[in-house]
TORKE-558359 format. One record per atom (N, C-alpha, C): residue number from 1; residue in three letters; atom name; z, y, x. Coordinates in steps of 0.1 Angstrom, whole numbers, plus 2048, in hexadecimal, padded with zeros to 3 digits. Layout:
<rs>
+------+--------+------+-----+-----+-----+
: titi : zadren : kelo :  c3 :  c2 :  c1 :
+------+--------+------+-----+-----+-----+
:  NUM :    Ala :   CA :   Z :   Y :   X :
...
+------+--------+------+-----+-----+-----+
</rs>
This chain:
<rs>
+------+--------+------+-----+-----+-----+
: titi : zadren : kelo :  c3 :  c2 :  c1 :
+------+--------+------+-----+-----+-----+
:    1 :    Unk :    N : E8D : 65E : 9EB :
:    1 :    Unk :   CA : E91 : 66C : 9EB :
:    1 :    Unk :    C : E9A : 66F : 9F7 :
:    2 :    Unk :    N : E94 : 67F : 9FE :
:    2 :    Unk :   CA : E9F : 67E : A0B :
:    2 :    Unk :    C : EA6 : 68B : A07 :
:    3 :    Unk :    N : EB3 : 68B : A0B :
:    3 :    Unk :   CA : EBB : 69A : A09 :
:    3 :    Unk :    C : EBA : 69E : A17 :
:    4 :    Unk :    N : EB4 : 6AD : A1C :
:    4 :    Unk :   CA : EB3 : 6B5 : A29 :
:    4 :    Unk :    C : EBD : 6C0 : A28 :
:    5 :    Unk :    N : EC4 : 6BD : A32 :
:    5 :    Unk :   CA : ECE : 6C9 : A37 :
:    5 :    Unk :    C : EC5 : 6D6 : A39 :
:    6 :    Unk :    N : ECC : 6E7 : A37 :
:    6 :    Unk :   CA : EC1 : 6EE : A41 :
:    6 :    Unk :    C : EBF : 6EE : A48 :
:    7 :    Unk :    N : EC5 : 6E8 : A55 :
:    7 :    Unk :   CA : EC4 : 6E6 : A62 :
:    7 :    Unk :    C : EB4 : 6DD : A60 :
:    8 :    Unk :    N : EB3 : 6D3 : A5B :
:    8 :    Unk :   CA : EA7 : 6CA : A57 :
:    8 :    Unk :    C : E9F : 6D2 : A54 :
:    9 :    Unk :    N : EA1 : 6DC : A48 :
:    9 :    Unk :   CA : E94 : 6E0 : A45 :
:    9 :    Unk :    C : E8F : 6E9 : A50 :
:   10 :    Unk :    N : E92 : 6EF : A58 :
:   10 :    Unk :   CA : E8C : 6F4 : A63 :
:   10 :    Unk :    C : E8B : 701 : A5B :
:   11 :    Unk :    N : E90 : 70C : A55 :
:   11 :    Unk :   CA : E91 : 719 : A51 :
:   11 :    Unk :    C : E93 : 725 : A5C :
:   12 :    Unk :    N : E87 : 72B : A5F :
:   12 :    Unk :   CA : E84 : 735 : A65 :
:   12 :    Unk :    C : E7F : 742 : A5E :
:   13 :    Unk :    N : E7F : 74F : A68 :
:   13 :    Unk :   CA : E74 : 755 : A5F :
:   13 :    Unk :    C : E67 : 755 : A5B :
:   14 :    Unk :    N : E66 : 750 : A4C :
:   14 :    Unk :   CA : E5A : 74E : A48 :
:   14 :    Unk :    C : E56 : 740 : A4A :
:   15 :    Unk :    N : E5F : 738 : A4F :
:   15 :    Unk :   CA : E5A : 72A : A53 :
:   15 :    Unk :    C : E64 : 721 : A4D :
:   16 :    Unk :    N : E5F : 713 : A4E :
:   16 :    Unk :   CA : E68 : 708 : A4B :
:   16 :    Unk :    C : E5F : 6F8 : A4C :
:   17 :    Unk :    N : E68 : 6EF : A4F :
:   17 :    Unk :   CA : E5D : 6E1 : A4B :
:   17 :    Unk :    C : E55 : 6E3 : A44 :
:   18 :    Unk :    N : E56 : 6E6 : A36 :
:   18 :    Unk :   CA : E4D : 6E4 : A2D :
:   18 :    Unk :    C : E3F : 6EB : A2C :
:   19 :    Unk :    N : E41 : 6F6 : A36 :
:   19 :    Unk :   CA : E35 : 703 : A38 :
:   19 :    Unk :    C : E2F : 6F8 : A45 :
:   20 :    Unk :    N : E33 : 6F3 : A4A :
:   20 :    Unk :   CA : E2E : 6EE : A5A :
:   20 :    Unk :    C : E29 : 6E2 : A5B :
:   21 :    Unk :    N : E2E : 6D9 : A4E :
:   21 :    Unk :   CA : E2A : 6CF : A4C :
:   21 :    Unk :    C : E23 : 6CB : A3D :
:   22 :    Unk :    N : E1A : 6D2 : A36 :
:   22 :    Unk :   CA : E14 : 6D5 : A2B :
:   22 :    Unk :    C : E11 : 6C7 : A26 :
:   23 :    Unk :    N : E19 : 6C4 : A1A :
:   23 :    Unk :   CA : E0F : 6B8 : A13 :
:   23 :    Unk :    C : E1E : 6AD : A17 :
:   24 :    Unk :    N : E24 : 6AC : A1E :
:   24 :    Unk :   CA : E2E : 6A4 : A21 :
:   24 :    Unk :    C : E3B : 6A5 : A1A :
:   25 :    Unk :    N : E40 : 6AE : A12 :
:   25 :    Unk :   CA : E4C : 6AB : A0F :
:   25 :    Unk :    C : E48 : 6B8 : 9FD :
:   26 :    Unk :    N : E4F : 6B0 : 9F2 :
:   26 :    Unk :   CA : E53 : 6B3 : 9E7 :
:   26 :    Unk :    C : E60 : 6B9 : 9E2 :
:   27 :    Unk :    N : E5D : 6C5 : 9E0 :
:   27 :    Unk :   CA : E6D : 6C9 : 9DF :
:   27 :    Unk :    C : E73 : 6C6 : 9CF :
:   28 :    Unk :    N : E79 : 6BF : 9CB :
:   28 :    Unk :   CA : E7E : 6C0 : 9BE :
:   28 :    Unk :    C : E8B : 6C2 : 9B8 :
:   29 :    Unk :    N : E93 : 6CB : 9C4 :
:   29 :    Unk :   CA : E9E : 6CD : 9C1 :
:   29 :    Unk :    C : EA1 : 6D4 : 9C9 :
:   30 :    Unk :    N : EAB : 6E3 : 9C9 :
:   30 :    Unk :   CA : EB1 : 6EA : 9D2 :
:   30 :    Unk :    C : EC1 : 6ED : 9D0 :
:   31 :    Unk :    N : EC8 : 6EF : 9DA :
:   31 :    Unk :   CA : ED6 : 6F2 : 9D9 :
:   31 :    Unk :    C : EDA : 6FB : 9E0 :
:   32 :    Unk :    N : EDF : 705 : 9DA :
:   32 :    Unk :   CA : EE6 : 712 : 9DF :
:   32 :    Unk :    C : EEF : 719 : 9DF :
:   33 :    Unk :    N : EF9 : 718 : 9E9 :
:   33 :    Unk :   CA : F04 : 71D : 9EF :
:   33 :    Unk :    C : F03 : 72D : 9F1 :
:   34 :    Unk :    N : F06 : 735 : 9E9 :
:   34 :    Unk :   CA : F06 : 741 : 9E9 :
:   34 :    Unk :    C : F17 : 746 : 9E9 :
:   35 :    Unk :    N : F18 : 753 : 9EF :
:   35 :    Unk :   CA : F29 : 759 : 9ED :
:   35 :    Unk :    C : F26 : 765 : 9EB :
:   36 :    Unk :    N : F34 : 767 : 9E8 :
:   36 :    Unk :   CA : F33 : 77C : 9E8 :
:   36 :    Unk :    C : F3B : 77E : 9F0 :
:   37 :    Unk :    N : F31 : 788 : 9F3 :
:   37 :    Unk :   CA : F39 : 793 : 9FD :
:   37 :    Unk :    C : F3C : 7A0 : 9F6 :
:   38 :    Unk :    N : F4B : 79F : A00 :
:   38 :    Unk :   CA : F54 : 7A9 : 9F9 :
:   38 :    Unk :    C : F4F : 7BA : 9FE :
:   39 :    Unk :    N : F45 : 7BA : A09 :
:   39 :    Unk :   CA : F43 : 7C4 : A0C :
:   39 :    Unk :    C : F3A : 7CE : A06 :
:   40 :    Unk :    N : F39 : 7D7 : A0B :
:   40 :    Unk :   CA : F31 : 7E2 : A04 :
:   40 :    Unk :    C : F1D : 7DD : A05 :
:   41 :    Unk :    N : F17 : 7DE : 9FC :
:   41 :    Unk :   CA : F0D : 7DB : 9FE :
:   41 :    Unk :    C : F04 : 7E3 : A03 :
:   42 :    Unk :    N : EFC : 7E2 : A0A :
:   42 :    Unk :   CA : EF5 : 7F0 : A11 :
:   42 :    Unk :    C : EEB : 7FA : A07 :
:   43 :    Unk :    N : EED : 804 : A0C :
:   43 :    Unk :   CA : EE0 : 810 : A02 :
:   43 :    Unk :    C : EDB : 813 : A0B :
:   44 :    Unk :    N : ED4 : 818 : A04 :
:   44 :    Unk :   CA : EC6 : 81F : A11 :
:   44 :    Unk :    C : EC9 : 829 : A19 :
:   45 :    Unk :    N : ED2 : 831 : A13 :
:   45 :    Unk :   CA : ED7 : 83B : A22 :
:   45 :    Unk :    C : EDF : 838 : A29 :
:   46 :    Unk :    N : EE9 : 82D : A24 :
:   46 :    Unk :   CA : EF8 : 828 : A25 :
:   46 :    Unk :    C : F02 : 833 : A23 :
:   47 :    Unk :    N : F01 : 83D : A1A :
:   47 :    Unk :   CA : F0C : 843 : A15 :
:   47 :    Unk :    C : F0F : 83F : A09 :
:   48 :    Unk :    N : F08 : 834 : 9FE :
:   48 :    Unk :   CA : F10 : 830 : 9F6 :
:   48 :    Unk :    C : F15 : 823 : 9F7 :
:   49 :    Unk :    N : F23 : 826 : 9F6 :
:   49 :    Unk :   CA : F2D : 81D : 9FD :
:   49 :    Unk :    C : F2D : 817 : 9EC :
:   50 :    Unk :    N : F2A : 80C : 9EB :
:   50 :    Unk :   CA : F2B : 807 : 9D9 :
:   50 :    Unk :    C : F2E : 7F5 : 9DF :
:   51 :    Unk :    N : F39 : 7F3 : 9D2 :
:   51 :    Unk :   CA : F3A : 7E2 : 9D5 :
:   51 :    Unk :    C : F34 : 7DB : 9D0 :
:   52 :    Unk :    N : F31 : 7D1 : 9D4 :
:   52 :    Unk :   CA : F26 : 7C2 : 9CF :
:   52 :    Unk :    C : F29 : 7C1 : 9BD :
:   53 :    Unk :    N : F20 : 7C3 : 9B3 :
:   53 :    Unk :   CA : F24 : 7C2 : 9AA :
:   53 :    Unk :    C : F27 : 7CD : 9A5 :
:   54 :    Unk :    N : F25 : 7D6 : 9AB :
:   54 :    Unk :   CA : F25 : 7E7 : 9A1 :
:   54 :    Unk :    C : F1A : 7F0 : 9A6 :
:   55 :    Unk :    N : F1D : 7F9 : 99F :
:   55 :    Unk :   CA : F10 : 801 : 9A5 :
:   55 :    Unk :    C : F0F : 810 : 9A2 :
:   56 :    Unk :    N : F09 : 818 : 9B0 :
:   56 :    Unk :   CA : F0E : 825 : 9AD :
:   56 :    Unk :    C : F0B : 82F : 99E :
:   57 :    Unk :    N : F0F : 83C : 99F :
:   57 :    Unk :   CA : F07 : 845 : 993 :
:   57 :    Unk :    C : EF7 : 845 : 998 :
:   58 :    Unk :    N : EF4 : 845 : 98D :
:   58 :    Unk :   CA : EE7 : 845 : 98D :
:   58 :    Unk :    C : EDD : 852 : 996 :
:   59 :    Unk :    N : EE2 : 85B : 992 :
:   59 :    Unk :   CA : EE1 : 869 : 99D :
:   59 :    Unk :    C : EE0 : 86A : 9AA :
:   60 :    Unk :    N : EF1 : 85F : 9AD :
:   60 :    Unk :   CA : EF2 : 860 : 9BC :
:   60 :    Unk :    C : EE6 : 855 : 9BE :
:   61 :    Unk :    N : EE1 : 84A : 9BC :
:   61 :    Unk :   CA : EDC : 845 : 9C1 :
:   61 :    Unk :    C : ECB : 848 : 9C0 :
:   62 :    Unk :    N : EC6 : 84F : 9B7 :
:   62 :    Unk :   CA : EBC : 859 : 9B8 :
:   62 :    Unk :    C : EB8 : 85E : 9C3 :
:   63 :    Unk :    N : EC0 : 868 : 9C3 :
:   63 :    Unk :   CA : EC4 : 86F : 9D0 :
:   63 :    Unk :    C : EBF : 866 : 9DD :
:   64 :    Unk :    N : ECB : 861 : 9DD :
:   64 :    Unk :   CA : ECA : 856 : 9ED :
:   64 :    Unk :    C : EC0 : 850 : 9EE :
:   65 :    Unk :    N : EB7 : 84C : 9E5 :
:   65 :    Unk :   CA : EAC : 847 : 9E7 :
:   65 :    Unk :    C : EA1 : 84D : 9EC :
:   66 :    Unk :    N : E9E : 85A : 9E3 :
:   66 :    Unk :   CA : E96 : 860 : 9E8 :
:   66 :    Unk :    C : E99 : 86B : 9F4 :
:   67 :    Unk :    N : EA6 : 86B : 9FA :
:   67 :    Unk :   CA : EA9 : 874 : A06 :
:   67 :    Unk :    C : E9F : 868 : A11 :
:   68 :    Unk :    N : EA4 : 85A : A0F :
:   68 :    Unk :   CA : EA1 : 851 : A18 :
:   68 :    Unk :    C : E93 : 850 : A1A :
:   69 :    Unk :    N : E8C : 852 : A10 :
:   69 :    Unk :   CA : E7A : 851 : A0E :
:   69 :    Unk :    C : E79 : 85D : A19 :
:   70 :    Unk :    N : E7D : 86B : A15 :
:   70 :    Unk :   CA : E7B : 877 : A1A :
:   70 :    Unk :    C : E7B : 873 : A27 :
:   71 :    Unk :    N : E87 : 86C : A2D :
:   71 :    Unk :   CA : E85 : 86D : A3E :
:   71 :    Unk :    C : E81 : 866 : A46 :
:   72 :    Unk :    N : E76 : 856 : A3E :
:   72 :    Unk :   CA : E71 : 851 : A41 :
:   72 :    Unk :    C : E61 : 856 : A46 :
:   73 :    Unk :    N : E5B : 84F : A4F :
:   73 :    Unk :   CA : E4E : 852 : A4E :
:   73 :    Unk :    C : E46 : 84A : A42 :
:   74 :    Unk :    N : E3C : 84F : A3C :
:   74 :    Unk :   CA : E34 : 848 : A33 :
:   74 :    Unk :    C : E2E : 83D : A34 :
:   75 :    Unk :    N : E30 : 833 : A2C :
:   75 :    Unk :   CA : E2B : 822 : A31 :
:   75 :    Unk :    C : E21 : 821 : A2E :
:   76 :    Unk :    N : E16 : 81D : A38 :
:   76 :    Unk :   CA : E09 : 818 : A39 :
:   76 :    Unk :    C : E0B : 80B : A37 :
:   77 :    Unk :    N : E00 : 806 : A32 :
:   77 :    Unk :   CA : DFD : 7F5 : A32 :
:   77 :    Unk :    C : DF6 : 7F2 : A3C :
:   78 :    Unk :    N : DFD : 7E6 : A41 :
:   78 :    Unk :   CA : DFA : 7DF : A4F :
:   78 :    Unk :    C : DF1 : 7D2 : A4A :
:   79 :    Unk :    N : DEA : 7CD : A53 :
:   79 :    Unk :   CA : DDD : 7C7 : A50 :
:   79 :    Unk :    C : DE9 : 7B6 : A4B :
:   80 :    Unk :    N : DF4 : 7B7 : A50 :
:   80 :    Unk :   CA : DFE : 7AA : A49 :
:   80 :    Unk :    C : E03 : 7B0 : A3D :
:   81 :    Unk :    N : E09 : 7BB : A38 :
:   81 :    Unk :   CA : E05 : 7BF : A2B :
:   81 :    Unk :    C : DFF : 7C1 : A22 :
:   82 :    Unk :    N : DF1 : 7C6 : A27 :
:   82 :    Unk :   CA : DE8 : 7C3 : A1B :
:   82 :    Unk :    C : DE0 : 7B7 : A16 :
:   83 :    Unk :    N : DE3 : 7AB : A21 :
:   83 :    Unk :   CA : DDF : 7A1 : A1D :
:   83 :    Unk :    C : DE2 : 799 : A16 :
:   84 :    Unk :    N : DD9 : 794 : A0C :
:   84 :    Unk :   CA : DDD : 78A : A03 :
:   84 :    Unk :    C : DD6 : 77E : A00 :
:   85 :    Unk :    N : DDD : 776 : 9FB :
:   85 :    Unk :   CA : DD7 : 768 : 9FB :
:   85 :    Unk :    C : DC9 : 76C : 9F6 :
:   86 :    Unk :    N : DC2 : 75E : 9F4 :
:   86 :    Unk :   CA : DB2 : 75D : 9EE :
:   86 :    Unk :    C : DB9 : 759 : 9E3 :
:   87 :    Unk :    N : DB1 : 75F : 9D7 :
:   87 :    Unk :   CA : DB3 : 75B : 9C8 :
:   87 :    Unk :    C : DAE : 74B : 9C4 :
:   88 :    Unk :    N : DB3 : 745 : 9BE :
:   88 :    Unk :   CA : DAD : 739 : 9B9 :
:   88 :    Unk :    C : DA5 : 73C : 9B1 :
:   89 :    Unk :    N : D98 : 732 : 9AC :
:   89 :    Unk :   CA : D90 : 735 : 9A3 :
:   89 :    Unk :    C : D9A : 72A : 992 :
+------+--------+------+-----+-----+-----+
</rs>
């Protein structure tokens, strides 16, 4: 059994050893270093200023959401998002 640092696993976007080198390595255990942040966590318009672990009125955050849809342009699917694996039989 080998223990890999991240640095080892080679973690990019979308990539890593394990993607690059298929068939070579078994994962049977992961460990994760997670923290909180004490800061405000983002919303979609960034006017709701809300802390990690709470969460606005339901209203305001209605709102904000759909202001942010409104001034976006409408998302088309890109030929990398509509693609999907082959189904197994």
């Amino acid at each position: 059994m080998v223990r890999l640092s991240a640095a080892a696993c080679g973690f990019g976007y979308r990539t890593s050893v394990f993607k690059t080198q298929p068939g070579r390595w078994t994962i049977l255990a992961v460990i994760l270093r997670l923290t909180v942040a004490a800061a405000p966590r983002p919303s979609p318009t960034g006017t709701l200023d809300v802390l990690l672990g709470s969460w606005p009125p339901l209203a305001e955050a209605v709102t904000a959401v759909l202001a942010d849809r409104r001034a976006r342009p409408p998302c088309r699917p890109t030929a990398a998002s509509a693609a999907r694996p082959p189904r197994r039989a």
